[in-house]
DOTI-728853 format. One record per residue: residue in one letter; x, y, z of N, C-alpha, C in turn. Coordinates in Angstrom, 3 decimals. Atoms other than C-alpha are relative to their C-alpha. Layout:
BEGIN
   rest       n_px       n_py       n_pz      ca_px      ca_py      ca_pz       c_px       c_py       c_pz
      a          X          Y          Z          X          Y          Z          X          Y          Z
...
# end
This chain:
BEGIN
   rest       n_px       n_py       n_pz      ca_px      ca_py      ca_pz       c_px       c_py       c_pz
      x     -0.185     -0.511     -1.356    -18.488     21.106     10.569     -1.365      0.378      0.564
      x      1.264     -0.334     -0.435    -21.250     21.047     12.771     -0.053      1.217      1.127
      x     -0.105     -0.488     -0.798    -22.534     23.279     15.458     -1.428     -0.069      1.311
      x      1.007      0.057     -1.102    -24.921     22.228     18.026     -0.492      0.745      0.634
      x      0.174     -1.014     -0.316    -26.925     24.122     20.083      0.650      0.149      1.330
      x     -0.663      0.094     -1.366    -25.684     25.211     23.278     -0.741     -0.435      1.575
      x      0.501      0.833     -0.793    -25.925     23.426     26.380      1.577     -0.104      1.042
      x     -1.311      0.308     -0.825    -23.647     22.653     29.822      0.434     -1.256      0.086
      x      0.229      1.121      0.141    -24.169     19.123     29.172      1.582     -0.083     -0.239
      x     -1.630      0.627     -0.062    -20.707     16.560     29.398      0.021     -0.621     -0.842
      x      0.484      0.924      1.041    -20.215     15.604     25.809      0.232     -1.340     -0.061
      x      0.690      1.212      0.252    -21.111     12.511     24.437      1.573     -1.236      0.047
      x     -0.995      1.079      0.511    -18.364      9.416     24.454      0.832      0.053     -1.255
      x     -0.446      0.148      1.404    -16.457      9.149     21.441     -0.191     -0.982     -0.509
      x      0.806      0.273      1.269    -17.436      7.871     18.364      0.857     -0.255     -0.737
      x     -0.734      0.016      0.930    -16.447      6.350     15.309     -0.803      1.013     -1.040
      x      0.713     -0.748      0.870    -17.508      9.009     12.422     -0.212     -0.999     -0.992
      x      0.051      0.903      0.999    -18.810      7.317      8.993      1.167     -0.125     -0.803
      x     -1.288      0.262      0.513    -15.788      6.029      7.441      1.029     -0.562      0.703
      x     -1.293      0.031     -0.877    -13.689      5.133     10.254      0.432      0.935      0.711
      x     -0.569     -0.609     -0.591    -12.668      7.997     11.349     -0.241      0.585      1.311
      x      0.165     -0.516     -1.731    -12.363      8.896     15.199     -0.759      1.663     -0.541
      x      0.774     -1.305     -0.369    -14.553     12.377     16.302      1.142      1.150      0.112
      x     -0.879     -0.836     -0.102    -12.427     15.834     16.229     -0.954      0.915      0.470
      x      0.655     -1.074     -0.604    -14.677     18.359     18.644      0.133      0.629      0.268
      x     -0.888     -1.099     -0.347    -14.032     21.501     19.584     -1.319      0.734      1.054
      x      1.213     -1.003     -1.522    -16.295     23.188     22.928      0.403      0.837      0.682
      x     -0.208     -1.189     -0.855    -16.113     26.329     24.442     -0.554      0.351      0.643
      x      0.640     -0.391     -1.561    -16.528     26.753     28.006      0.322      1.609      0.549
      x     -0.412     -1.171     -0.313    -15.260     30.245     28.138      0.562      0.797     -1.123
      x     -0.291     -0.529      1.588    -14.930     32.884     25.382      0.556      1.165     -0.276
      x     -0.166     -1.847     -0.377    -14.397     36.654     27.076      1.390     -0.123      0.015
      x     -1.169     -0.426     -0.032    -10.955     38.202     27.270      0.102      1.278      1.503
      x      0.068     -1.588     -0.986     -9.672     40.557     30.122     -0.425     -0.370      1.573
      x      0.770     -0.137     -1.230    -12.161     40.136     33.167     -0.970     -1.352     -0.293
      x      1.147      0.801     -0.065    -14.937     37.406     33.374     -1.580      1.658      0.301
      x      0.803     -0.669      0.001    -18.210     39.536     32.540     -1.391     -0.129     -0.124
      x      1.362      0.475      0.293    -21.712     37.705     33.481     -0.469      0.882      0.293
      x      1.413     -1.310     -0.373    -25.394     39.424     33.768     -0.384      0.190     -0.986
      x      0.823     -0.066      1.250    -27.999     40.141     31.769      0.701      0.183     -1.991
      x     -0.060     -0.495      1.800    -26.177     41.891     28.327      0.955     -1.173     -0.330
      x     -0.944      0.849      0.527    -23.895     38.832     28.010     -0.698     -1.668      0.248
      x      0.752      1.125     -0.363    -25.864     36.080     28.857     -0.287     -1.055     -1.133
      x      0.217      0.932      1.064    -26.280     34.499     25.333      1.766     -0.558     -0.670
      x     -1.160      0.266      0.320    -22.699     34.564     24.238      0.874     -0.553      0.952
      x     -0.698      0.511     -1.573    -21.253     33.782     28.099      0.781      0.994      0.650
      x     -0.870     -0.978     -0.626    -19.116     36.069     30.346      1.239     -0.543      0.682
      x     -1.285      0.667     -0.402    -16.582     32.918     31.260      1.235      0.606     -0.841
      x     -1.233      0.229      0.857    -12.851     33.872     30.366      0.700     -1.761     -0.332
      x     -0.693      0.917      1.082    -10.922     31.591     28.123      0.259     -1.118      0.170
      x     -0.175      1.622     -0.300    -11.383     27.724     27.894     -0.622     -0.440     -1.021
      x      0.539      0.712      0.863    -11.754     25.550     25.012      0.696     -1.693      0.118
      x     -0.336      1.647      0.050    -11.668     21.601     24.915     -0.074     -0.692     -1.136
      x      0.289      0.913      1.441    -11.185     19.249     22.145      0.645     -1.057      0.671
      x     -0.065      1.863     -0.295    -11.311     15.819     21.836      0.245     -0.583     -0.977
      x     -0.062      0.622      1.422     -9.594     13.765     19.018      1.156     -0.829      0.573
      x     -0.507      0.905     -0.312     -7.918     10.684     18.722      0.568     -0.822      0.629
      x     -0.478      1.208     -1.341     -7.669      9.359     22.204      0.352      1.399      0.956
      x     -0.699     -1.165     -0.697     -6.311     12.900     23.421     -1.474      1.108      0.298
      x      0.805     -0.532      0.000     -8.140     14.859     25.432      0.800      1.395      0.634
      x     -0.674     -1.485     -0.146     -6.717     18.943     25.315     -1.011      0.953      0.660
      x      1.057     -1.207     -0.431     -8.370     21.633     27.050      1.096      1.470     -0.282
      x     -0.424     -1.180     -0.165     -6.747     24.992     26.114     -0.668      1.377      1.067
      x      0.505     -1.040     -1.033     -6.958     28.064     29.122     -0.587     -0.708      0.804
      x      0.549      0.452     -0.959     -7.912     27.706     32.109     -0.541      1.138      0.913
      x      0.332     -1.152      0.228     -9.715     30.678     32.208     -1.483     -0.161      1.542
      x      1.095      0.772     -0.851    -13.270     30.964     34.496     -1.217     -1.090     -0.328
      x      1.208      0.978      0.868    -14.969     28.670     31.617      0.652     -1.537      0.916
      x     -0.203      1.134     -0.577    -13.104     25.756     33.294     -0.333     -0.794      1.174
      x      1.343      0.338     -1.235    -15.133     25.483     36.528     -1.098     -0.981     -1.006
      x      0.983      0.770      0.720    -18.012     24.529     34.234     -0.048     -1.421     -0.403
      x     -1.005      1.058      0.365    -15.662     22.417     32.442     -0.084     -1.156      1.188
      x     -0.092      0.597     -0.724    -14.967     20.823     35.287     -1.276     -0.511      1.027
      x      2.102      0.945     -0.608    -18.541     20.111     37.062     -0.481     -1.115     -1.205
      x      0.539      0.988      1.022    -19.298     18.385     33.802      0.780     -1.243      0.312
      x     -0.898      1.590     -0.203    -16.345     16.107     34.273     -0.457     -1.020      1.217
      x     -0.292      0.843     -0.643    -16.728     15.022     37.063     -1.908     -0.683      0.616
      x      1.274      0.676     -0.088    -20.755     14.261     36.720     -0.071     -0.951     -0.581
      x     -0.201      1.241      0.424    -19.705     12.207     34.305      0.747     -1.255      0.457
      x     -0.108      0.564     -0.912    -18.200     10.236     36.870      1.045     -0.937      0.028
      x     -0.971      0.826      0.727    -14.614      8.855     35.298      1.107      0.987      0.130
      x     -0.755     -0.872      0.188    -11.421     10.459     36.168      0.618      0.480     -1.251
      x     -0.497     -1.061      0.878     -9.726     12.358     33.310      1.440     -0.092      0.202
      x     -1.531      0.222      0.777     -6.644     12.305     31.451     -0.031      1.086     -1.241
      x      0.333     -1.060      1.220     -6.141     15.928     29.910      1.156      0.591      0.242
      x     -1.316     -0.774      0.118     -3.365     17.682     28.553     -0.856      1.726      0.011
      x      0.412     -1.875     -0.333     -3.902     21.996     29.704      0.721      0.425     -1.029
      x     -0.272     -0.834      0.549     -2.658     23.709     26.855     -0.143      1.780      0.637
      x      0.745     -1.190     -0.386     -1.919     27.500     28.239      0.543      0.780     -1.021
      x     -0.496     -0.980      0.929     -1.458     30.202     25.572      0.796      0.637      0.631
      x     -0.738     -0.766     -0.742      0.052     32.067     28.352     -0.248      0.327      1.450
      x      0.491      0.259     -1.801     -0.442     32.753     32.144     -0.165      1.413      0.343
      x      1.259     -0.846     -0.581     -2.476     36.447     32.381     -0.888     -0.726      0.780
      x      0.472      0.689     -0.744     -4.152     35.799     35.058     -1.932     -0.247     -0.488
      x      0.903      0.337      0.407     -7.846     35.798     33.132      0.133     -1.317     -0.621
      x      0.167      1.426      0.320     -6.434     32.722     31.452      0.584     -1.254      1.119
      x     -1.257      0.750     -0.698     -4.828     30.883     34.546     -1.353      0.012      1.325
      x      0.499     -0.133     -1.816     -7.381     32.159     37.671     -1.477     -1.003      0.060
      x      0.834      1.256     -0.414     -9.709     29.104     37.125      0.544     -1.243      0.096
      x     -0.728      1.084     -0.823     -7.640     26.406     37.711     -0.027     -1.061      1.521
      x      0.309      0.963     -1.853     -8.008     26.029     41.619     -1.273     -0.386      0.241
      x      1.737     -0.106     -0.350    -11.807     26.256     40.761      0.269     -1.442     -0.712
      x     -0.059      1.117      1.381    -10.987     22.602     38.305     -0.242     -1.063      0.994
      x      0.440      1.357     -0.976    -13.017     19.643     40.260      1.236     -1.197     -0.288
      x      0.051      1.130      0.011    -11.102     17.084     38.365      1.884      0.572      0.727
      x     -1.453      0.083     -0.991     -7.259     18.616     40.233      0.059     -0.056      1.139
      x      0.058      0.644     -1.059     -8.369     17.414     43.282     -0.671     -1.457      0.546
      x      0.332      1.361      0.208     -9.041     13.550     42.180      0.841     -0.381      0.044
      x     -1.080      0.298      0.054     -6.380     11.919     43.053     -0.037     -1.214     -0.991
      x     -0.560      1.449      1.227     -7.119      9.381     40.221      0.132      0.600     -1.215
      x     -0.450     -0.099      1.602     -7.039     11.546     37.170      1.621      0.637     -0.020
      x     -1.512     -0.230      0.800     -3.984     13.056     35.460     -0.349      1.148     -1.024
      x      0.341     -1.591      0.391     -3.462     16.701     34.537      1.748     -0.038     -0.906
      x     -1.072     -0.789      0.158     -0.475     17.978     32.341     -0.330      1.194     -0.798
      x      0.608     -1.647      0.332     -0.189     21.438     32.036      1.399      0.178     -1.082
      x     -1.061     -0.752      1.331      1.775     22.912     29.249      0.287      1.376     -0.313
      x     -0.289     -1.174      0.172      3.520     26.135     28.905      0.936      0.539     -0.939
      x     -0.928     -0.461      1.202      5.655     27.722     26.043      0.416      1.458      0.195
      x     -0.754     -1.455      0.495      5.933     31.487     26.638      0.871      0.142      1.178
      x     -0.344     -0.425     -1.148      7.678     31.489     29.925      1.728     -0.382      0.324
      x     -0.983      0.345      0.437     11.375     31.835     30.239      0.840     -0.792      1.335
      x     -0.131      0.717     -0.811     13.185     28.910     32.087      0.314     -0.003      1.523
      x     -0.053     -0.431     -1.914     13.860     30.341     35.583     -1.513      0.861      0.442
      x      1.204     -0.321     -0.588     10.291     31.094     36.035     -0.711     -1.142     -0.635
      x      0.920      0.987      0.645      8.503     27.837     35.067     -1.452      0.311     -0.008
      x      1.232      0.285      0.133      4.732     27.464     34.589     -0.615     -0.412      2.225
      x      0.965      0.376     -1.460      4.106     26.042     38.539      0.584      0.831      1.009
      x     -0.185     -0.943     -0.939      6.366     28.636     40.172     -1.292      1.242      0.068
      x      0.898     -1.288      0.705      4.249     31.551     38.461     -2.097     -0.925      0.917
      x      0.725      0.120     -1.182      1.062     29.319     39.867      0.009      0.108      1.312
      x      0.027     -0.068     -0.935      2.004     29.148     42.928      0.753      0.994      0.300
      x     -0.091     -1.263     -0.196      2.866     32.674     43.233     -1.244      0.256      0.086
      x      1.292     -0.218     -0.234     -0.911     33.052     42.132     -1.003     -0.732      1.614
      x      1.034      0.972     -1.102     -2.447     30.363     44.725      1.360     -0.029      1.692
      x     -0.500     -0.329     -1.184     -0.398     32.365     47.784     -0.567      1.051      0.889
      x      0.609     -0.632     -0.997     -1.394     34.210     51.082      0.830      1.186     -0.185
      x      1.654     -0.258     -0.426     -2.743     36.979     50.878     -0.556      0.252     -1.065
      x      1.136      0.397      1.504     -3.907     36.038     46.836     -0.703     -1.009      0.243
      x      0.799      1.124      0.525     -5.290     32.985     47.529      0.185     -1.147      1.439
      x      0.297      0.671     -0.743     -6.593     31.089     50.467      1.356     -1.426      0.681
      x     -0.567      1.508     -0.306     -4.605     27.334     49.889      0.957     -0.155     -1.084
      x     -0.952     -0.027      0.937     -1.480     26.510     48.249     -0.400     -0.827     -1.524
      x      0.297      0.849      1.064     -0.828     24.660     44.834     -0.133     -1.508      0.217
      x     -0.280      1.284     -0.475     -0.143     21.688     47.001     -1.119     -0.371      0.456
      x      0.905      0.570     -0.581     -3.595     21.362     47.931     -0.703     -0.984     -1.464
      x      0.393      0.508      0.751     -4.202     19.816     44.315      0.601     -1.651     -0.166
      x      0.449      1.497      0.182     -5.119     15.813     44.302      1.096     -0.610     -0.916
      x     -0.460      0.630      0.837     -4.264     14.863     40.878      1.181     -0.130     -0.412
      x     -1.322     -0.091      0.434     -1.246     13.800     39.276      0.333      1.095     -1.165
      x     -0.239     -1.249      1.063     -0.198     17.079     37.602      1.580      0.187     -0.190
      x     -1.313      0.175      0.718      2.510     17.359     35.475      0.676      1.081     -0.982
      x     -0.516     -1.594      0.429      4.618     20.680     34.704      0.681     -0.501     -1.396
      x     -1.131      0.279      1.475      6.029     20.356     31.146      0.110      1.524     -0.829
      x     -0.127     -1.693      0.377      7.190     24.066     30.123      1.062     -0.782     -1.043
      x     -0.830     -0.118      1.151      8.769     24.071     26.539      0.337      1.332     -0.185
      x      0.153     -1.333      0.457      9.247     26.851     24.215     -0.034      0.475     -1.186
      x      0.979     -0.070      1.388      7.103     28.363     21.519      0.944     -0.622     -0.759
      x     -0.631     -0.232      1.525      8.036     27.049     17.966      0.418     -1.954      0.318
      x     -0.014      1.040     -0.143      8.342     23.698     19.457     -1.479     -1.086     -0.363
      x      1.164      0.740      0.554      6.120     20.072     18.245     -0.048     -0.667      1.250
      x      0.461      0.974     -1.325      4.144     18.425     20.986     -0.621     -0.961     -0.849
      x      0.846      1.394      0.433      2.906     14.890     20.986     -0.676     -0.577      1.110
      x      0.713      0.905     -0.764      0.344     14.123     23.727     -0.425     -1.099     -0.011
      x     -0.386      1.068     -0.429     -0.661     11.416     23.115      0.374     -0.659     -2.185
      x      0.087      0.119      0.966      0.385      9.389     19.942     -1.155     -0.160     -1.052
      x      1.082      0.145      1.083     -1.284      9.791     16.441     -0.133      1.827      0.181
      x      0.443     -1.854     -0.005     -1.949     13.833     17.727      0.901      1.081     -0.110
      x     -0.815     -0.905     -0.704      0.219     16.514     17.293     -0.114      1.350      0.151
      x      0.507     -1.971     -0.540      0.503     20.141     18.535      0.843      0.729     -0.521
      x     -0.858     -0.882      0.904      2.589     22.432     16.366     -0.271      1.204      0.914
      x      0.557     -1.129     -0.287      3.088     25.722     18.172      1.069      1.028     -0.452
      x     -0.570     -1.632      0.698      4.746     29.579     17.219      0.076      1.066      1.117
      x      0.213     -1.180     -0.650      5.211     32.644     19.318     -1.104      1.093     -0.081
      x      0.613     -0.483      0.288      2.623     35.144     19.466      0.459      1.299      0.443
      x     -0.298     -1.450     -0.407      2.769     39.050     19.747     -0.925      0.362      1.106
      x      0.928     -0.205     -1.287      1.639     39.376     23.637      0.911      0.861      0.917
      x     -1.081     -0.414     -1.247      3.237     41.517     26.461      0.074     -1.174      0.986
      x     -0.467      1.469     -1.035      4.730     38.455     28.900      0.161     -0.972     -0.914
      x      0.003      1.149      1.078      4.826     36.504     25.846     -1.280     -0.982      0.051
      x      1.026      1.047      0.196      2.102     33.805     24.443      0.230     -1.182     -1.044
      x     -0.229      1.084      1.227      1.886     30.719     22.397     -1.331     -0.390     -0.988
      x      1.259      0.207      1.101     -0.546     29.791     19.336      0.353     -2.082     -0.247
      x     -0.181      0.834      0.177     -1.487     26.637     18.726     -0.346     -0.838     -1.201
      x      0.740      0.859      1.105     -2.049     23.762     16.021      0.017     -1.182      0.236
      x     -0.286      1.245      0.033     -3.373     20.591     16.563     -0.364     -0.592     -1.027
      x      0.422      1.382      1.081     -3.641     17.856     14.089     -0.074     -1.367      0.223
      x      0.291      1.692     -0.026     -5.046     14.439     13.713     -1.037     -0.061     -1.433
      x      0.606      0.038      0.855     -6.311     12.556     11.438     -0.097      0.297     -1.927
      x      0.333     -0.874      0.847     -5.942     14.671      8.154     -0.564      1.304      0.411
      x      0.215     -1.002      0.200     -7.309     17.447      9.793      0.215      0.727      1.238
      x     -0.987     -1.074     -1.047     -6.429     20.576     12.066     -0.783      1.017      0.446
      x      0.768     -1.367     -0.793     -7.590     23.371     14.492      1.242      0.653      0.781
      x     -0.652     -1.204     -0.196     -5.555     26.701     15.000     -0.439      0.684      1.421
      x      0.593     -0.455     -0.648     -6.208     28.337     18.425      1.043      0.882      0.542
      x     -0.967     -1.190      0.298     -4.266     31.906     18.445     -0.880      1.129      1.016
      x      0.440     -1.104     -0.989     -5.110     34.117     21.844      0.716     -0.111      1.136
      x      0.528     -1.002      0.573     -3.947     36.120     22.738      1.410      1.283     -0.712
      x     -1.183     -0.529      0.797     -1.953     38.558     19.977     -0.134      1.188     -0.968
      x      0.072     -1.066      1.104     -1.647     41.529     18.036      0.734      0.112     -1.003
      x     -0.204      0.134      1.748     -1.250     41.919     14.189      1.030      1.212     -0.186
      x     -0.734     -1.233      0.400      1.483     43.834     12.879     -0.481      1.254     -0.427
      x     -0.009     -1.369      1.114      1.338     47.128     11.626      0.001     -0.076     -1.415
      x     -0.140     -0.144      1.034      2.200     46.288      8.390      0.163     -1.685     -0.703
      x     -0.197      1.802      0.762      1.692     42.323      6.485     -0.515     -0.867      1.006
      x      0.974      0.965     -0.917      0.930     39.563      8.528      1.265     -1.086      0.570
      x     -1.170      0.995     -0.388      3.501     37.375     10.816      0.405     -1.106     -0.508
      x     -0.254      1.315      1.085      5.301     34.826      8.608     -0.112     -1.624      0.596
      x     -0.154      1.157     -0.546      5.491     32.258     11.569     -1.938     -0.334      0.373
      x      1.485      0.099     -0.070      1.260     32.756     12.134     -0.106     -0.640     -1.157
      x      0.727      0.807      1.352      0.552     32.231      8.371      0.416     -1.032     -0.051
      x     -0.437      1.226     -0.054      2.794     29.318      8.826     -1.062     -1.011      0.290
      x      0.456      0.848     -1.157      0.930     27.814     11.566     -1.410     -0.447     -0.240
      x      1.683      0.048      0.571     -2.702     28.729     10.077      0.159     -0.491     -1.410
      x      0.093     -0.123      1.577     -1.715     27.642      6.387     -1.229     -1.663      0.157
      x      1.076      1.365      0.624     -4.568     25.186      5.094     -1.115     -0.851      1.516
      x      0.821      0.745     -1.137     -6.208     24.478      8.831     -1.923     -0.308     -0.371
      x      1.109     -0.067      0.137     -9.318     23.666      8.743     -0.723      0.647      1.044
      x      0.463     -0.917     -1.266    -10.478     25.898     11.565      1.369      0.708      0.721
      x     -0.983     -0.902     -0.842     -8.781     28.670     13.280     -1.071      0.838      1.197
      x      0.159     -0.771     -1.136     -9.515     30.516     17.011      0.564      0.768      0.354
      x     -0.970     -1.064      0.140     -8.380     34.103     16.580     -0.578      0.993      0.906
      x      0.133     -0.751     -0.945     -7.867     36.727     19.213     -0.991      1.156     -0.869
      x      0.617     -1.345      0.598    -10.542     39.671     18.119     -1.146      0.289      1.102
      x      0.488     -0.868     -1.196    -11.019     41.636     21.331     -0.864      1.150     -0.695
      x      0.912     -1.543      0.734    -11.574     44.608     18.723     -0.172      0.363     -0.672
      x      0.254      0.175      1.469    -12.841     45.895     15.811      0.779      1.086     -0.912
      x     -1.067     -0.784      0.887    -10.791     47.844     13.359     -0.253      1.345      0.632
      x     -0.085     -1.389     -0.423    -12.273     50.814     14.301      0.526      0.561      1.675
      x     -0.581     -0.312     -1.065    -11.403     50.616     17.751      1.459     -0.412      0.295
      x     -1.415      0.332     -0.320     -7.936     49.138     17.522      0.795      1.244      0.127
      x     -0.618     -0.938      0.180     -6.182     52.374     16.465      0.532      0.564      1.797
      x     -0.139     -0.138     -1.929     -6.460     53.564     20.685      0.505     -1.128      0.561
      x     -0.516      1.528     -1.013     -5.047     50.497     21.693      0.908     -0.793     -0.486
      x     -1.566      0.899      1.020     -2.033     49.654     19.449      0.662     -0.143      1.427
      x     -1.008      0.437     -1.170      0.394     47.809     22.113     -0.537     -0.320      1.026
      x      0.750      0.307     -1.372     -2.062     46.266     24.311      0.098     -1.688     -0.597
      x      0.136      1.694      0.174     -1.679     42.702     22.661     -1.190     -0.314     -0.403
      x      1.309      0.657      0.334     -5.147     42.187     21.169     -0.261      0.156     -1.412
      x      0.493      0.149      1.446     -6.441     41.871     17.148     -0.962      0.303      0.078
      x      1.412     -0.584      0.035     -9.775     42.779     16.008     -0.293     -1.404     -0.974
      x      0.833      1.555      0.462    -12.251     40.182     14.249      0.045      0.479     -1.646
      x     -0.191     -0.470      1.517    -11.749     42.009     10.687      1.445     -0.736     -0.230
      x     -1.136      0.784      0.269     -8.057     40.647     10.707      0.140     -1.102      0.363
      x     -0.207      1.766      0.144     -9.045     37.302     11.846     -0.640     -0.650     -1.211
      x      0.823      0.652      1.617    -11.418     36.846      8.878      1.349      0.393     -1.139
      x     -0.583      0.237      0.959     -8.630     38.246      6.480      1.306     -0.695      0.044
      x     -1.446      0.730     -0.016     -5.560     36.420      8.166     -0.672     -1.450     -0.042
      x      0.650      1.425      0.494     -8.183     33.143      7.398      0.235      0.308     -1.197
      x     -0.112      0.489      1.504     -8.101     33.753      3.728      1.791      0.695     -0.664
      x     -0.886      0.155      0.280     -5.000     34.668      3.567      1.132     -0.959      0.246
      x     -0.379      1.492     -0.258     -3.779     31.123      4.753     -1.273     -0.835     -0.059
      x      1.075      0.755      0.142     -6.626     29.734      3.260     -0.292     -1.519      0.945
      x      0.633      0.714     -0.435     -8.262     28.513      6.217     -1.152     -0.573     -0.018
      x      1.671      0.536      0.173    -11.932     26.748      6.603     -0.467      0.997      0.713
      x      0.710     -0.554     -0.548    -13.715     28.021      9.197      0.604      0.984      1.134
      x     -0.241     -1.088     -0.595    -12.690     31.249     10.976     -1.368      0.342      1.755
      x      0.570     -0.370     -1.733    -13.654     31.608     15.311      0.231      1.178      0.227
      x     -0.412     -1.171     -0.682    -14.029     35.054     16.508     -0.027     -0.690      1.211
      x     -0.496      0.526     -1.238    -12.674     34.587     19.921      0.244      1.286      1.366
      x     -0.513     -1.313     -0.836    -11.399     36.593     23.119     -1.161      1.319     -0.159
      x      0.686     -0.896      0.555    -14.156     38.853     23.311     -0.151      1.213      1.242
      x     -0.531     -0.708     -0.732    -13.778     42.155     25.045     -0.918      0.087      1.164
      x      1.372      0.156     -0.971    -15.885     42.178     28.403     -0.786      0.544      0.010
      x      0.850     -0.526      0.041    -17.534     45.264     27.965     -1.133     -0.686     -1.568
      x      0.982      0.157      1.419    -19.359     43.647     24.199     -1.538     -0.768      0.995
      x      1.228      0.548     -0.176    -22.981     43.098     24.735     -0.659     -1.119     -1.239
      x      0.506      0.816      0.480    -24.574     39.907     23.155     -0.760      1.013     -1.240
      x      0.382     -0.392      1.417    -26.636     42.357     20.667      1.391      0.744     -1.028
      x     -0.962     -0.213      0.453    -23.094     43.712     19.783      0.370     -1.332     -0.699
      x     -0.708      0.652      0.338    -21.683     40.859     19.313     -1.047     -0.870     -1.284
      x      0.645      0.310      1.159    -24.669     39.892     16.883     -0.241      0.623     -1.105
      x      0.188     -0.372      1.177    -24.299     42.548     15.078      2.257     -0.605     -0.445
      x     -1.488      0.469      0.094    -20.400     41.661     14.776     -0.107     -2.005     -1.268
      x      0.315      1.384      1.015    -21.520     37.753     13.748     -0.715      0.323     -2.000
      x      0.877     -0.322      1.773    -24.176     39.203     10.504      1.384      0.662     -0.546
      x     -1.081     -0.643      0.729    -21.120     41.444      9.693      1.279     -0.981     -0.890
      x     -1.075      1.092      0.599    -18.422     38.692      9.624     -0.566     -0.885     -0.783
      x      1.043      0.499      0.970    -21.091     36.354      7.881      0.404      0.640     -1.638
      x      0.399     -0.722      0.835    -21.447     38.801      5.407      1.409      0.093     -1.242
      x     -1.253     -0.221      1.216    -17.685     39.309      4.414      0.849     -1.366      0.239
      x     -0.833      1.226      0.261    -16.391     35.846      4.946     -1.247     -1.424      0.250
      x      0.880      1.257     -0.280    -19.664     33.300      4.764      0.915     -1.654      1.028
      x     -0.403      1.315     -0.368    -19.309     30.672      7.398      0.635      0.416      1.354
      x     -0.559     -0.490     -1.553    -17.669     32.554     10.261     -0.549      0.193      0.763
      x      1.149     -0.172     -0.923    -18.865     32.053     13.300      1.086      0.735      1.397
      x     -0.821     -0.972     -0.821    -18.209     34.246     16.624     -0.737     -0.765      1.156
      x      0.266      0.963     -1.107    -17.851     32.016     20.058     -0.517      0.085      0.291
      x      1.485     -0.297     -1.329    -20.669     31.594     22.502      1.096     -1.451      1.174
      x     -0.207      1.454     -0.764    -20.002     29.273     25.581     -1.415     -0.939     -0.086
      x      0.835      1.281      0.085    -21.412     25.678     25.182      0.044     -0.359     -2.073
      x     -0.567      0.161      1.519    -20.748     26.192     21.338      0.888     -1.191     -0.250
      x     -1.099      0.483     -0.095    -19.471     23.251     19.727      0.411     -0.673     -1.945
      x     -0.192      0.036      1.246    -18.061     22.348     16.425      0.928     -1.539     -0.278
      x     -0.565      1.282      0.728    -17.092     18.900     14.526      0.722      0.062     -1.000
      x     -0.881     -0.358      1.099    -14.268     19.008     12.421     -0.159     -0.686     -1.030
# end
């Protein structure tokens, strides 16, 4: 698993890896939780909320659509080829949902958007709940001002997606107020976990999580906070980065993502947070935007 350095750059084409095997990437355009929080003390890690993209076997996923997806989206469309991406949303807080209308490529009328929703219960779909957000006097222009062919597909957690064939998306419920979904995709032989946003029991560890994380080779775990500060904030829906490193070895995962990161953390925080996790689980790394990792 690699990790490049960071950059806004529109990655590279896909590739065959040595052996045959198609590319499995993982890039994060947005990493904060809560608020979007740029300016100087965050500036190395990013202050976009929640957006990660992967790219594997023909399928191209973007989870959140957070304010990292602007970015996201300028890249796309420099690269100058409409787009064919399935939206994975963990859930629709509006930090993961209020970049969307900012997304260059949903007003191309040649690409192709489907959005995906799991926590939301069937008389409130996924595009009502947008377009509640993108209404007067929230929001300038309706949902109808978007181009592309977008495509509402609301399930519900615990269900298997198949974007496109050869890929699939395994997902679970998560412990969120409004509800959330966790995800797993696989291709290939191998898999990436992306779990935000959710809080850890009180007592053991959710049997349908360890499920979901058993043997991944990468996981993206909510850790807004750190043990010591959770205690003040039981029932707010968030984990700390100490129980994402031990709910990795306790579904012996590979590589463990701190994720969701709380807005107030300052970049030297959050480096002392990286040497720490380092320290008790070698190999864990804690998001930055432009971060990107090869499975």
């Amino acid at each position: 698993m690699t990790v490049p350095p960071s950059n806004n750059a529109a990655p590279p084409p896909a590739r065959k890896e040595a052996g045959g095997a198609s590319p499995f990437t993982v890039r994060f355009w947005g990493v904060r939780g809560s608020i979007a929080s740029p300016g100087p003390s965050t500036i190395r890690y990013g202050g976009n909320t929640a957006c990660i993209e992967v790219r594997c076997g023909g399928a191209h996923i973007v989870f959140d659509c957070g304010t990292g997806i602007r970015p996201l989206g300028e890249a796309l469309v420099r690269d100058g080829r409409p787009v064919d991406i399935d939206l994975l949303l963990t859930h629709s807080h509006l930090d993961h949902i209020c970049g969307l209308p900012f997304f260059a490529p949903a007003f191309d009328p040649a690409s192709r958007l489907r959005l995906w929703a799991g926590h939301l219960p069937p008389e409130r779909p996924f595009r009502t709940v947008l377009s509640d957000m993108m209404t007067a006097p929230l929001f300038p222009v309706p949902v109808e001002i978007f181009r592309a062919d977008c495509q509402y597909r609301d399930f519900q957690a615990g269900q298997t997606l198949e974007p496109v064939p050869g890929v699939t998306v395994r997902t679970c419920r998560l412990n969120h107020p409004d509800g959330a979904t966790g995800y797993r995709v696989e291709h290939g032989g191998r898999s990436l976990c992306v779990l935000t946003d959710t809080e850890h029991p009180a007592e053991g560890r959710d049997p349908a999580i360890l499920e979901l994380l058993r043997g991944a080779d990468a996981m993206v775990y909510d850790s807004t906070y750190t043990d010591a500060e959770y205690p003040s904030r039981v029932g707010w829906g968030h984990s700390t980065w100490q129980e994402c490193l031990r709910l990795a070895d306790a579904a012996a995962v590979g590589r463990a993502v701190v994720f969701h990161h709380d807005p107030a953390r300052t970049d030297e925080e959050l480096d002392v947070i990286a040497a720490e996790a380092e320290a008790m689980r070698p190999g864990s790394l804690v998001a930055r935007e432009g971060m990107e990792l090869s499975l």
